[in-house]
N, C-alpha and C positions, 0 to 999 in steps of 0.2 A: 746030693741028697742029704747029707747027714749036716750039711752049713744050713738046707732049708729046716730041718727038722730041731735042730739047735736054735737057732731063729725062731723060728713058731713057740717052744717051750718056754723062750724069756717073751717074747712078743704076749702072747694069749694071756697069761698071768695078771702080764700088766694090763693090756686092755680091759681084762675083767676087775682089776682094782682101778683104774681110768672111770668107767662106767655106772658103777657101785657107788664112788665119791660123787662123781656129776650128779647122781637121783637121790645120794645123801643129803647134799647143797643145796639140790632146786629143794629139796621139800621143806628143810630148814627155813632157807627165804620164804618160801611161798606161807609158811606160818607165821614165820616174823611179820611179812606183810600183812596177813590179816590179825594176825594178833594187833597190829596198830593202828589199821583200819579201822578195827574194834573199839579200841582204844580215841579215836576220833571222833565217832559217834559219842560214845559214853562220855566226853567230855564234851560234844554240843549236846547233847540230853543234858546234860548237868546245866548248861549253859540256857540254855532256850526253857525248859520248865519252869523255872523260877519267873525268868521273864512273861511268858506265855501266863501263869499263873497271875502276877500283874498287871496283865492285857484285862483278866476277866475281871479282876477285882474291880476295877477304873471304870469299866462298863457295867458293872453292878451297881457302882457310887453314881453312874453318871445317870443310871435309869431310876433308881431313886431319887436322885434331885433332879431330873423333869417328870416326876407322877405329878399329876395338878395338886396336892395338898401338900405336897414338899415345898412347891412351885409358889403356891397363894401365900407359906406361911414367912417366904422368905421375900417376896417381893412387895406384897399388898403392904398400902400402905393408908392411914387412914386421910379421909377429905379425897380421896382417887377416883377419877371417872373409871367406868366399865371399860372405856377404850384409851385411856392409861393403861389401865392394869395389862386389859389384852394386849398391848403391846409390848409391855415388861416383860408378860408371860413367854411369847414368840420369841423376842429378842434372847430370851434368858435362857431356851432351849436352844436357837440356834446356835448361843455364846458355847455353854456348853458341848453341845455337838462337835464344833468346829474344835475344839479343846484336846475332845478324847479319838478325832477323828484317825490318828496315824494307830490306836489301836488295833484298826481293822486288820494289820497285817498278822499277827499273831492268832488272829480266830479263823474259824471255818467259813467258808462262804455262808451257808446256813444260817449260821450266828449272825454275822454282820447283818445278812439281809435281815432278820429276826430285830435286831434295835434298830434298824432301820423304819421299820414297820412300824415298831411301837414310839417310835419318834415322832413320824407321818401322823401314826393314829392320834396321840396326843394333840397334834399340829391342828388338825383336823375338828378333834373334843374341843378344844378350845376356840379355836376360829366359828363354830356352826353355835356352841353356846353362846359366843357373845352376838353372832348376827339377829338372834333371837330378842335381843334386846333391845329397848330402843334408845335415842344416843344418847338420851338427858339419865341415862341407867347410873348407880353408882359400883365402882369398884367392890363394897361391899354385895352387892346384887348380882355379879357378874362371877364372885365367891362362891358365893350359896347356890347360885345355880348351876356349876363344875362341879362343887362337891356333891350335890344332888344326883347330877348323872354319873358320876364313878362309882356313885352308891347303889347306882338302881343296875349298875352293869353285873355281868355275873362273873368277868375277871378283867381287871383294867391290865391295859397293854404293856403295861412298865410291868406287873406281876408276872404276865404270860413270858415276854422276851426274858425274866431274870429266871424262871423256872425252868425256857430253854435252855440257856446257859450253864445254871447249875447240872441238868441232866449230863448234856455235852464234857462239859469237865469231870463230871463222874465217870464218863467213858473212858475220858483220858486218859485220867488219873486209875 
């Protein structure tokens, strides 16, 4: 009895400094791990915000250079039939388009759908104004008549999609 009771006195001591160190250690790690966890995020935020910020930039330059008077001032050119120009114009959005299309990863579904829209819609202002016309129409006329309808509009679709965008980054940011 007195070997068992000798034994338990060294025994129990240690067990209780055994026990004490193991839920010292785990808790240490378990902060070090999140402490770097932390730490991994905070340098993909570091990493992806700039970039992300750049996504929208591209998609603000890109929906400004297909609004149709960004569009007329850069392609139109003089002596141009109406269905020259239409096709500049088309081609010149699609070029574009295809351009800033790997953006779409960095935005919201939302967004993307959003200049998608207002891509479609320009696609759309453009192709229905010049079917109005008829084929001996000149480039000049095909002009005047885009700039007409984005004027009688009460917000053209490159405005609407870069106003969503600004909103949206405002959240983010």
């Amino acid at each position: 009895m007195d070997t068992f009771s000798e034994i338990l006195k060294i025994t129990l001591p240690a067990l209780l400094v055994l026990i004490t160190a193991y839920v010292v250690i785990r808790n240490m790690l378990k902060n070090d791990q999140d402490r770097r966890h932390q730490d991994a995020l905070l340098q993909t935020v570091k990493t992806i915000t700039p970039v992300k910020l750049q996504a929208y930039e591209r998609i603000v330059l890109f929906l400004e250079r297909i609004s149709p008077e960004s569009l007329i001032m850069r392609v139109a050119k003089p002596d141009q039939s109406a269905q020259q120009l239409h096709t500049l114009l088309v081609t010149g959005i699609r070029s574009e388009y295809e351009h800033n299309l790997s953006q779409q990863i960095y935005m919201s579904n939302d967004a993307w759908e959003v200049v998608k829209n207002a891509r479609g819609n320009v696609v759309n202002l453009i192709n229905s104004t010049a079917s109005r016309l008829p084929s001996s129409a000149s480039g000049e006329e095909l002009s005047r008549l885009l700039i007409e309808e984005v004027m009688e509009m009460d917000k053209e679709p490159c405005r609407i999609a870069i106003d969503f965008l600004k909103a949206e980054l405002a959240r983010i940011i």
